[in-house]
C-alpha positions as CSV (number, residue, x, y, z in Angstrom):
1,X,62.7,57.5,-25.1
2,X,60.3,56.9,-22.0
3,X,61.6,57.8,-18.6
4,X,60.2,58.2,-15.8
5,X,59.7,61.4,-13.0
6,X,58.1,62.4,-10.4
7,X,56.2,66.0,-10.1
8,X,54.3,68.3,-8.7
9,X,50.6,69.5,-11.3
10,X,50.6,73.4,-11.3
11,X,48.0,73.9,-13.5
12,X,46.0,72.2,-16.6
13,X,43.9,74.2,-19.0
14,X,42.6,73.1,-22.2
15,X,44.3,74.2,-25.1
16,X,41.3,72.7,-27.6
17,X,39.4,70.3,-28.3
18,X,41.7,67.5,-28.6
19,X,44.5,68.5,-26.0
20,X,44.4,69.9,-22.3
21,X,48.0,71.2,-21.2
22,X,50.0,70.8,-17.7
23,X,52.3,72.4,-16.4
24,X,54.3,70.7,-14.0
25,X,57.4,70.8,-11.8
26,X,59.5,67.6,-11.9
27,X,62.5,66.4,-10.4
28,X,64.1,65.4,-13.2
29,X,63.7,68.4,-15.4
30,X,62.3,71.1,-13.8
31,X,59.3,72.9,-14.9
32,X,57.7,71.2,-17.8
33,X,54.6,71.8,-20.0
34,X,52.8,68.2,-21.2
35,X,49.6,67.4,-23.5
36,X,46.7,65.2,-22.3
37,X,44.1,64.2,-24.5
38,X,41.1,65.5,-24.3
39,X,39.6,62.1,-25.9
40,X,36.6,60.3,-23.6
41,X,38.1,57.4,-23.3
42,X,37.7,55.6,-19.9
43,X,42.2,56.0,-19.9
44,X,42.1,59.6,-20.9
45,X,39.6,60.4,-18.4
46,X,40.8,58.5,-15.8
47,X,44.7,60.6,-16.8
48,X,43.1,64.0,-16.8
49,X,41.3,63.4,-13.3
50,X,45.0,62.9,-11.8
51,X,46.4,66.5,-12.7
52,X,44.7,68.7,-10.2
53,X,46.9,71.5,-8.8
54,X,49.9,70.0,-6.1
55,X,49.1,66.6,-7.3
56,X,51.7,64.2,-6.6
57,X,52.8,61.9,-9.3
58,X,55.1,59.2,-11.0
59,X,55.2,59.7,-14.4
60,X,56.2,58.0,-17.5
61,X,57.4,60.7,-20.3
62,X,58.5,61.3,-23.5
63,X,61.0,64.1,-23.4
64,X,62.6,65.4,-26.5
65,X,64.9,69.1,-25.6
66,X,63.4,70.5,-29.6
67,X,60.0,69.9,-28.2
68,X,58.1,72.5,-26.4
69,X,54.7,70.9,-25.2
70,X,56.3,66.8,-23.8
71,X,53.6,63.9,-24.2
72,X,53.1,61.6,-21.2
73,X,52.6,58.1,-21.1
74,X,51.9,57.1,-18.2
75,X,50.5,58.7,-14.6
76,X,50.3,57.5,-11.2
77,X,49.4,59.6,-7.6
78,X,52.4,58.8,-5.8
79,X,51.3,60.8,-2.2
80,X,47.3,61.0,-1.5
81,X,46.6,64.6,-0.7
82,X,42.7,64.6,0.5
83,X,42.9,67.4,2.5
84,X,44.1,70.0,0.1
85,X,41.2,68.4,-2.4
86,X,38.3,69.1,0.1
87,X,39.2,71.9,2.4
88,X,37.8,75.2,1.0
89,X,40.5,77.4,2.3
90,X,43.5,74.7,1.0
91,X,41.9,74.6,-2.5
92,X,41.8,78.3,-3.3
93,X,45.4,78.4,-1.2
94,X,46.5,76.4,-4.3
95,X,45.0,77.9,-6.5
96,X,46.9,80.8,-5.4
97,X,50.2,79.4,-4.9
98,X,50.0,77.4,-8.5
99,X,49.3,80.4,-10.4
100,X,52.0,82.1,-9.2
101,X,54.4,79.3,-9.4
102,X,53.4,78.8,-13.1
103,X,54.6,82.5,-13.7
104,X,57.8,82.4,-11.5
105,X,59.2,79.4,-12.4
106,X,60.6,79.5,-15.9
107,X,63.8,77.7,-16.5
108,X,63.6,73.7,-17.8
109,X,65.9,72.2,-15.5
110,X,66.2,70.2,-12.6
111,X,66.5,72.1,-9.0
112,X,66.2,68.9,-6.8
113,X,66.6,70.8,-3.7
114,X,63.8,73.3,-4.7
115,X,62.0,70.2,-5.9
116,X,62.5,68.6,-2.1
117,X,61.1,72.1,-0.9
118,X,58.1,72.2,-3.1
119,X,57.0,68.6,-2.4
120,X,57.8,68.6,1.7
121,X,55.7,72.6,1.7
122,X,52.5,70.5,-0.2
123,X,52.3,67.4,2.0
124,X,53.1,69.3,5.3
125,X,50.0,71.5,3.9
126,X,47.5,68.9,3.3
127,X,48.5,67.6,6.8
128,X,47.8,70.9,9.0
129,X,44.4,72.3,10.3
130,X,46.3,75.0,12.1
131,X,47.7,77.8,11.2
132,X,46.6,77.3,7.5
133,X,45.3,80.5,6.4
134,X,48.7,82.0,6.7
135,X,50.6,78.8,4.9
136,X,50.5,81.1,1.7
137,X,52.0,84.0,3.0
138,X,54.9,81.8,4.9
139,X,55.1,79.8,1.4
140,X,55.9,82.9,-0.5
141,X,58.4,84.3,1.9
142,X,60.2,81.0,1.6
143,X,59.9,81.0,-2.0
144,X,62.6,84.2,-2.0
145,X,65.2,82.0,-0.9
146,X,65.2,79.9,-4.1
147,X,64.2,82.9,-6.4
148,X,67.3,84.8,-5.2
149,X,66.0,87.5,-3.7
150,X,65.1,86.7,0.1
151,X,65.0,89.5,2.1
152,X,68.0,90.4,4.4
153,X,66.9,90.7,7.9
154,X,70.6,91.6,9.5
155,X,69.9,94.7,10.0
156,X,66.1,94.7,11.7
157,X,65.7,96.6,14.9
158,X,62.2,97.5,16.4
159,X,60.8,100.3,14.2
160,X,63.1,100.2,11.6
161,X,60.7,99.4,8.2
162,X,61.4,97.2,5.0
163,X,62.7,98.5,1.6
164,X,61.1,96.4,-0.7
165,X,63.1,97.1,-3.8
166,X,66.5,96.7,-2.1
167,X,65.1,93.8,0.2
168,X,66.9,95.5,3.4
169,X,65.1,96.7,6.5
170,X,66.3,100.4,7.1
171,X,65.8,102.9,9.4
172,X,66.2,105.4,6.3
173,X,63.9,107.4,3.9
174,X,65.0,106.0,0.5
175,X,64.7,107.7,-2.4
176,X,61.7,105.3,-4.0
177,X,57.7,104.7,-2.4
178,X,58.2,100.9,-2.2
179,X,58.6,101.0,1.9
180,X,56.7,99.2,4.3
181,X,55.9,101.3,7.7
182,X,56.3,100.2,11.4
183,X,53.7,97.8,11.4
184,X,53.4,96.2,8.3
185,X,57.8,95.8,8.8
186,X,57.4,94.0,11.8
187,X,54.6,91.3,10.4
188,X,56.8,91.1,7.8
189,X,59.6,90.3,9.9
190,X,57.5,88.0,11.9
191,X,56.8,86.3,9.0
192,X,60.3,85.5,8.2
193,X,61.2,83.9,11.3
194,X,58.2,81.6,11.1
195,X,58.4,78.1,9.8
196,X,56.7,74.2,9.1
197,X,57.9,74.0,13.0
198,X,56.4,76.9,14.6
199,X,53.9,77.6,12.3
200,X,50.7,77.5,14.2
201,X,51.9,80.1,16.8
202,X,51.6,82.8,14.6
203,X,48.5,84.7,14.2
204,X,47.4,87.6,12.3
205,X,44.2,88.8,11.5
206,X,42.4,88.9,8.0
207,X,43.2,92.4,7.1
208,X,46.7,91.6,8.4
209,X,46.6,88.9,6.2
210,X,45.7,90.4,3.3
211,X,48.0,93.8,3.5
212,X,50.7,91.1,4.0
213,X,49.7,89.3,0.5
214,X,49.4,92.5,-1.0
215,X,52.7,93.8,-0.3
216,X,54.4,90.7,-1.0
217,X,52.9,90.5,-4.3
218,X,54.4,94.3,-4.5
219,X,57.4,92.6,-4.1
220,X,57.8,89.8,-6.1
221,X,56.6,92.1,-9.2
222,X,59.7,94.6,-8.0
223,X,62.2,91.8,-8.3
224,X,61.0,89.1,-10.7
225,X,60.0,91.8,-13.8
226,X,57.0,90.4,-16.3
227,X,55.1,88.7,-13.3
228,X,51.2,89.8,-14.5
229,X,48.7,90.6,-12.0
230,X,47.1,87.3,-10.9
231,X,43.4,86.7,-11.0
232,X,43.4,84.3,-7.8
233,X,44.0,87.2,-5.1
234,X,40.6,87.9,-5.4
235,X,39.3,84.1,-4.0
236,X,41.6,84.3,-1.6
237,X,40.0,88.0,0.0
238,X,36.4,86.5,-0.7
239,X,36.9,83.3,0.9
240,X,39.1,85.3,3.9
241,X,36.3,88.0,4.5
């Protein structure tokens, strides 16, 4: 039965000669894996060209719950992103945030207000020029909130520091190594508070930047178990430095 979705491309790789695969995040049905063709004709090339990471799209699918890999149809960009395409620093953002997504987001069913989330983070990202080094790093933190482990800021005070495997800020020695100090805490903390509204009136600097991606990596691994190191970090330092 055809239907049809919207979603947001994570990633495509080719899977062989004949088929390339997407991964996708739809409103309908969640994150979903579909088969292009990898045939040269001028309507498979012109369908492969439209499944670049955080493309927007209407789609036309085939979805059958037995089947693992769904076919698609029909595609169409529903929301022009140009600035994510060309801008350097967006595209290996992306890169970044897709990989992870395809590794954290595992269960086939509709979320519609993560869904809402996802697509509002990606055109709010293609629209800013400031502030857009850090839009990962605020992107992640976010991220916590629908992967259910958000860290609790209640208890923060100036110089307490952040537990990272019971997500509390503490002015304790726990019994573990996974604590942030002093500094690292309070960018961390800073970090929480900021937002798409007051997101260009935070600045770090790069090796801020990165110690911050670093240790939130540290603690996505802590809470989502099987998360495997991801290969992108390293653009992300490169292009940074």
């Amino acid at each position: 039965m055809l239907e049809k979705t919207k979603g947001v491309v994570l990633h495509t790789f080719a899977y062989n000669d004949k088929i390339s695969i997407s991964h996708v995040y739809t409103e309908k049905y969640g994150k979903m894996s579909y088969m292009l063709p990898q045939a040269q004709g001028k309507k498979a090339r012109a369908l492969r060209t439209l499944f670049m990471p955080f493309s927007l799209l209407d789609m036309d699918v085939e979805t059958k719950p037995a089947r693992e890999i769904q076919r698609i149809r029909e595609a169409r960009i529903w929301f022009s992103l140009p600035s994510i395409q060309s801008d350097p620093v967006k595209n290996a953002e992306t890169l970044f945030l897709t990989e992870l997504l395809v590794q954290v987001l595992r269960e086939p069913e509709a979320n519609p207000s993560f869904f809402s989330f996802l697509v509002r983070s990606v055109q709010f990202f293609d629209m800013i020029e400031e502030g857009k080094a850090n839009f990962h790093l605020c992107f992640l933190l976010q991220l916590t909130g629908f992967l259910g482990f958000s860290p609790n800021t209640d208890e923060y005070v100036p110089g307490s520091r952040f537990d990272m495997l019971n997500g509390v800020f503490t002015d304790r020695l726990p019994d573990h190594p996974y604590l942030l100090d002093v500094s690292e805490s309070l960018s961390f903390m800073q970090l929480m508070r900021m937002d798409f509204s007051n997101f260009k009136y935070f600045h770090f600097s790069r090796e801020q930047r990165r110690n911050i991606l670093e240790r939130i990596l540290v603690y996505y691994r802590l809470h989502h178990p099987g998360m495997p190191e991801l290969k992108s970090p390293e653009i992300l330092k490169a292009l940074f430095d």
